[in-house]
C-alpha positions in Angstrom: 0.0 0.0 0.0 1.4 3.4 -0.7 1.6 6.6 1.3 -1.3 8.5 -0.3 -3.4 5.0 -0.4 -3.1 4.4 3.5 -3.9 8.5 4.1 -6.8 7.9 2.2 -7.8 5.0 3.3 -7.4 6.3 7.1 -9.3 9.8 6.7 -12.0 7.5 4.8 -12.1 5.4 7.9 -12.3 9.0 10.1 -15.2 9.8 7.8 -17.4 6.8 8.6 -16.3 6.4 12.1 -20.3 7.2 13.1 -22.4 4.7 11.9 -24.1 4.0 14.9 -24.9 7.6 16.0 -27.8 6.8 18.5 -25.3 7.4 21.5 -23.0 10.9 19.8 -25.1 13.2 21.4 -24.6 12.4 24.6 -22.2 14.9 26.2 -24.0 17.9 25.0 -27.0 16.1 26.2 -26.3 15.9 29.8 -23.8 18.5 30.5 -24.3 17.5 34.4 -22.4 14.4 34.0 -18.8 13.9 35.5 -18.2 13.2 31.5 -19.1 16.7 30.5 -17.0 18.2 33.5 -13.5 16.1 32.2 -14.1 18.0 29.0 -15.1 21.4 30.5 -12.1 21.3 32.8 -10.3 21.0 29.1 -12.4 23.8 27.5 -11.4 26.0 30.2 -7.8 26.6 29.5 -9.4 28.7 26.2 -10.7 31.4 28.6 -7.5 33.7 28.3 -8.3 33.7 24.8 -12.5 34.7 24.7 -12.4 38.0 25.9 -13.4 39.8 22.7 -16.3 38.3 21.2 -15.7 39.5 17.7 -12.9 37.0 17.0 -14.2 34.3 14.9 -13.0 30.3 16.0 -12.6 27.6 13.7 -13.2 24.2 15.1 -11.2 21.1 13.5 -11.8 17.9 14.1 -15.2 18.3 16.0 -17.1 15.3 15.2 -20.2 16.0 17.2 -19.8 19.6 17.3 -18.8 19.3 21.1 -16.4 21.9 20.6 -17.5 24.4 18.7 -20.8 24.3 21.0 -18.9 24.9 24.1 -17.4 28.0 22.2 -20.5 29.0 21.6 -22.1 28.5 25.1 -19.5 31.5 25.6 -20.5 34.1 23.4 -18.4 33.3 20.4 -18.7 33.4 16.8 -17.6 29.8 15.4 -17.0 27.6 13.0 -17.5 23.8 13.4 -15.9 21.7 10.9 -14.9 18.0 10.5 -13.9 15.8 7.7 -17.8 14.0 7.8 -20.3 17.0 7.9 -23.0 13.7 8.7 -23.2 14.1 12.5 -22.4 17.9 12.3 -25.4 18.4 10.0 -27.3 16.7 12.7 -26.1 18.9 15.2 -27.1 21.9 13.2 -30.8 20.8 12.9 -30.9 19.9 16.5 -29.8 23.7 17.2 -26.3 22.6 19.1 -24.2 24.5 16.5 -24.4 27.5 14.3 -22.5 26.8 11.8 -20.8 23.9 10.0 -18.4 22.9 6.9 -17.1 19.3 5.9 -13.3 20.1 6.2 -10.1 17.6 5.2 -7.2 19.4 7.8 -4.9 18.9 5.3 -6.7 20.8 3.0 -8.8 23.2 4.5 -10.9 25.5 2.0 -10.4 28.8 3.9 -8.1 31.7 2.8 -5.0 33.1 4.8 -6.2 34.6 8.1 -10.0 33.5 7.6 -10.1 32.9 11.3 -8.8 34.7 14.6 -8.4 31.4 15.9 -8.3 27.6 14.7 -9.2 25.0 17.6 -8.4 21.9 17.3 -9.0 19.4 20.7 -7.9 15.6 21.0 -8.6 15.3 17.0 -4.9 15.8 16.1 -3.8 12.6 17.1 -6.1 10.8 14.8 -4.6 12.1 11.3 -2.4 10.3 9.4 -0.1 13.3 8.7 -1.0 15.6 11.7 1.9 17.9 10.8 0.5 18.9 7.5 -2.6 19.7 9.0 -1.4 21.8 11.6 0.2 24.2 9.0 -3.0 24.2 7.2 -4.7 25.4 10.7 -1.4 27.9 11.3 -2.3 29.1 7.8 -6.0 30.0 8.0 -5.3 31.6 11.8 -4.8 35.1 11.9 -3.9 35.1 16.0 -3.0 31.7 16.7 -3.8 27.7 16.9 -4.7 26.2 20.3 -4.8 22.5 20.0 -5.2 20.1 23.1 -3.4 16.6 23.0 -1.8 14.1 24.5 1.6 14.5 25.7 4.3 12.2 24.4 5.9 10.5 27.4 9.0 9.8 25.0 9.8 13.3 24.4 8.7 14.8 27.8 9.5 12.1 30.6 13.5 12.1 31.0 13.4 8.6 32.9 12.0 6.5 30.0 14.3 8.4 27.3 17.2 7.4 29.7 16.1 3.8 30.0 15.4 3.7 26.2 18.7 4.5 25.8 20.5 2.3 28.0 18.5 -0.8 26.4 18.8 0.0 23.1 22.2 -1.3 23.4 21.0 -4.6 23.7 17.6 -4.7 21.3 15.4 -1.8 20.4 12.5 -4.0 21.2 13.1 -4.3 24.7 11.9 -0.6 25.3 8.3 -2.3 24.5 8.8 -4.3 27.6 8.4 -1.0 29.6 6.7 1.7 27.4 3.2 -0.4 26.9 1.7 2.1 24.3 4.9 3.1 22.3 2.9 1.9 19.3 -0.7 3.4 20.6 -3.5 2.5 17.9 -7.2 3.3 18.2 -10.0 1.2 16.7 -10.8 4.0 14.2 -7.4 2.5 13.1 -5.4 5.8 14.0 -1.8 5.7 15.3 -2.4 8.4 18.5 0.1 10.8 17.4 1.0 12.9 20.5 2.9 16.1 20.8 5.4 17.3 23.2 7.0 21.1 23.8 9.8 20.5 21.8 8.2 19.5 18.8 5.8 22.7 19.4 8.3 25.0 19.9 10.4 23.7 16.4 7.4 24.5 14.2 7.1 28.2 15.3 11.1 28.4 14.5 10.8 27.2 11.8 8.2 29.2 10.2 9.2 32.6 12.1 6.5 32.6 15.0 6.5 34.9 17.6 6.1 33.4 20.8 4.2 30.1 22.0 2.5 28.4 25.5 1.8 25.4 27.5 -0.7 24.4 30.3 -1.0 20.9 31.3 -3.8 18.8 32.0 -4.8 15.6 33.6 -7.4 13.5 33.4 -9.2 10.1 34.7 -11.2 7.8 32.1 -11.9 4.2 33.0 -14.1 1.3 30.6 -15.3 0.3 34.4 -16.1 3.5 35.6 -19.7 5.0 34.5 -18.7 8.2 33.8 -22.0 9.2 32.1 -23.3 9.3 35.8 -24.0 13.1 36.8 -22.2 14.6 38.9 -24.2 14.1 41.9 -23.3 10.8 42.4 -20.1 12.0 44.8 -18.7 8.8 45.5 -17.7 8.1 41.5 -17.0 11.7 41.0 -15.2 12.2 44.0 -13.0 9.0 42.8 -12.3 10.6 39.6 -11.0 14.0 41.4 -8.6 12.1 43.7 -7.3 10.6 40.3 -6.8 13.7 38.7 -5.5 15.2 41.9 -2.8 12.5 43.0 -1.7 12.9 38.8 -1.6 16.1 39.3 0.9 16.4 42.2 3.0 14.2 40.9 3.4 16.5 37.5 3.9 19.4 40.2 6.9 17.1 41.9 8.4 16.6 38.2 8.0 12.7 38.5 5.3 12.9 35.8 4.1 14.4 32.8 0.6 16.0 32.5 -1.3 13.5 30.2 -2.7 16.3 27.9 -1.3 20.0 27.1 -2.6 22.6 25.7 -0.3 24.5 23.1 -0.9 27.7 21.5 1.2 28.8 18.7 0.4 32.5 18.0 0.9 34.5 14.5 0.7 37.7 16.5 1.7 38.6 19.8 -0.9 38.7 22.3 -2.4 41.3 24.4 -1.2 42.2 27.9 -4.6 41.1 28.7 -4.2 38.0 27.4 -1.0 37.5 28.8 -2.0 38.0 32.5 -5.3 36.2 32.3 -2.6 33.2 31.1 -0.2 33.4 34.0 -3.0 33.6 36.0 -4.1 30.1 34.7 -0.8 28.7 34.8 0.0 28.5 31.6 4.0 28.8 30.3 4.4 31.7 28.0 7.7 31.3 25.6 9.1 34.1 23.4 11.0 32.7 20.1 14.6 33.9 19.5 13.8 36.6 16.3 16.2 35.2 13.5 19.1 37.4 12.7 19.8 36.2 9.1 16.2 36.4 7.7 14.5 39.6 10.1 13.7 41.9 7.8 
């Protein structure tokens, strides 16, 4: 199989990932569920960036919508888009979105600058060339691209690069033996491509970017915990807090990495406003070193 046959096949895959779509509306059904609070918790970290309401979003990836209806639920003007428009379409009718468009993220139909923003959350790691897309989103942003991922252990947790290395002198397979999900698939039959600061920070190098940030996240999700249960039950909320909690000081004690970041890479500086709302939120702000041989 060649390179453009397996992209094709895999975005086909992405396209008709909801055939059975009696359960997709769930979340935005029953926004009192610990389930909608995970993702809220995620949404959040955008609030630095809402403050004027004239800035238009562009939403990638949203299958359901979820995303672009959160926006929404906060005054802003969006854009939902994914590469099936099926379940979107559905969301449009049933008034949980404005506005929709069937979008490929490698080859998004929008001119230069067409958004404020591009938002793309936990849909990243599901395409087959993730890197060509997010030039495409850098492209159509006129302030920047937040995207929200997982983070790659690999890249950001010193103790397994250090025990990579010291075994890779006997097999590069041995690695596997520790690192369980070096090779992560999901059933959609996506590789989960994660990100890490590094990779981040070359891309906005390399294309002459002002500045970028970082704010981590955990989260808990278990296939034995009922986590469509509102969040008035307190004993399985309150179990999912302590997860997220314990995680969470063990990131602040360097053992850990978070499990998801959020990265924004901006085309234009922000505002002072923005910049203290972020600090306030904990977020790491990084200016890029201006290039001296092409800076003029």
């Amino acid at each position: 199989m060649t390179k453009t046959e397996f992209t094709s096949q895999s975005y086909t895959a992405h396209e008709q990932h909801y055939k059975d779509n009696s359960k997709v509306f769930h979340r935005l059904q029953n926004k009192g569920s610990i389930d909608y609070w995970r993702h809220e918790r995620m949404f959040l970290t955008l609030m630095p960036f809402l403050g004027d309401k004239k800035n238009k979003w562009l939403t990638v990836g949203d299958g359901v919508g979820t995303d672009a209806n959160w926006l929404q639920s906060q005054g802003v003007d969006v854009m939902a888009s994914d590469i099936s428009d099926i379940i979107l379409k559905q969301a449009f009718e049933l008034g949980y979105i404005n506005n929709y468009s069937k979008q490929n993220a490698e080859q998004l139909t929008y001119t230069n600058n067409s958004f404020d923003y591009v938002f793309c959350k936990e849909a990243f790691h599901h395409f087959p060339r993730p890197y060509i897309a997010l030039y495409e989103m850098i492209r159509v942003a006129q302030k920047a691209v937040v995207l929200i991922e997982p983070e790659d252990i690999g890249i950001q947790m010193p103790l397994i690069i250090f025990v990579k290395n010291i075994l890779d002198r006997f097999s590069p397979q041995w690695i596997n033996r520790i690192w369980k999900n070096r090779f992560s698939f999901e059933e959609v039959g996506n590789y989960v491509y994660k990100i890490s600061e590094r990779e981040i920070e070359k891309v906005a190098m390399g294309i002459n970017l002002p500045c970028i940030a970082f704010k981590g996240i955990n989260d808990y999700y278990s296939t034995t915990v009922d986590l469509s249960q509102p969040s008035s039950n307190r004993k399985v909320f309150n179990k999912v807090k302590r997860k997220i909690k314990l995680k969470n000081n063990l990131c602040r004690l360097g053992l850990i990495p978070y499990q998801l970041k959020t990265c924004v890479i901006f085309k234009s500086s922000p505002t002072e406003e923005e910049k203290i709302k972020m600090k306030a939120q904990g977020y790491k702000f990084v200016e890029m070193a201006i290039n001296p041989y092409l800076n003029e």
